[in-house]
C-alpha positions in Angstrom: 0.0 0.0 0.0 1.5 3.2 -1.2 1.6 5.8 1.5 -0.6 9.2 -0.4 0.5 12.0 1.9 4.2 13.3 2.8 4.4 13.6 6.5 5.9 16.8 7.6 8.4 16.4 10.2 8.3 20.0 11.4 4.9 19.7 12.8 6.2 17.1 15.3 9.0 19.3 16.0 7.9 22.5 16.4 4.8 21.8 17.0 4.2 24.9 19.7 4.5 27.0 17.2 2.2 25.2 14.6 -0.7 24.0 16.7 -2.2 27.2 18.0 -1.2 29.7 15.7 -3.1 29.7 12.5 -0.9 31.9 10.3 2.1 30.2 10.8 0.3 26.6 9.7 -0.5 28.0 6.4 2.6 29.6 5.6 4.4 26.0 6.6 2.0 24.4 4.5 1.7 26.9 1.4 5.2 27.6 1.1 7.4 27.7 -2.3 3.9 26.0 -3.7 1.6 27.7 -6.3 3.2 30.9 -6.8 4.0 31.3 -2.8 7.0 32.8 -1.1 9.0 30.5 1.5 7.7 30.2 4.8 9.1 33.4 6.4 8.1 35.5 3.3 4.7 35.5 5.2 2.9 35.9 2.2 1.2 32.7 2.2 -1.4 33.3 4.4 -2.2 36.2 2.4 -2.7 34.6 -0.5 -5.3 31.7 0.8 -8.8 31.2 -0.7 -11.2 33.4 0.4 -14.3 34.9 -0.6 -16.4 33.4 -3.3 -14.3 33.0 -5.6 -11.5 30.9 -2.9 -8.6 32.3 -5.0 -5.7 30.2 -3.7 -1.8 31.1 -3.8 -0.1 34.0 -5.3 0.0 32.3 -9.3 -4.1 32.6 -9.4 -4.4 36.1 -7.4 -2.2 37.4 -10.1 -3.5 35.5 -13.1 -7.1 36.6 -11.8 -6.1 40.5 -11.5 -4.7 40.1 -15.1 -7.9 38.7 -16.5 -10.2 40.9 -14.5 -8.2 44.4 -15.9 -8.4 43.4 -19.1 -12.0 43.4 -18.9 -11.9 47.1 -17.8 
């Protein structure tokens, strides 16, 4: 049986600083993925679906703002 998710050893180890504090989870989580910073850039959170439209990571957000201009 092929194992289908990567555990992430960092979560065990710093796991204080994972567990309670939302912002830091998603930047782990999101970094150098889709378009997204590294994990101390703290752009990640910024750039997590929301609204609506649940826009996710800095590639869409930008490829969205492009296609929406050109409308105007």
């Amino acid at each position: 049986m092929q194992l289908l998710c990567r555990l992430r050893d960092k979560l065990w180890i710093e796991e204080g600083k994972h567990s309670h504090y939302e912002e830091n989870l998603i930047n782990y989580i999101y970094a150098n993925r889709i378009g997204n910073g590294d994990e101390l850039s703290g752009g990640d959170y910024k750039y997590l679906g929301r609204d609506m439209i649940l826009l996710t990571g800095k590639d869409e957000y930008i490829s969205f703002s492009k296609k929406h201009n050109q409308m105007n």
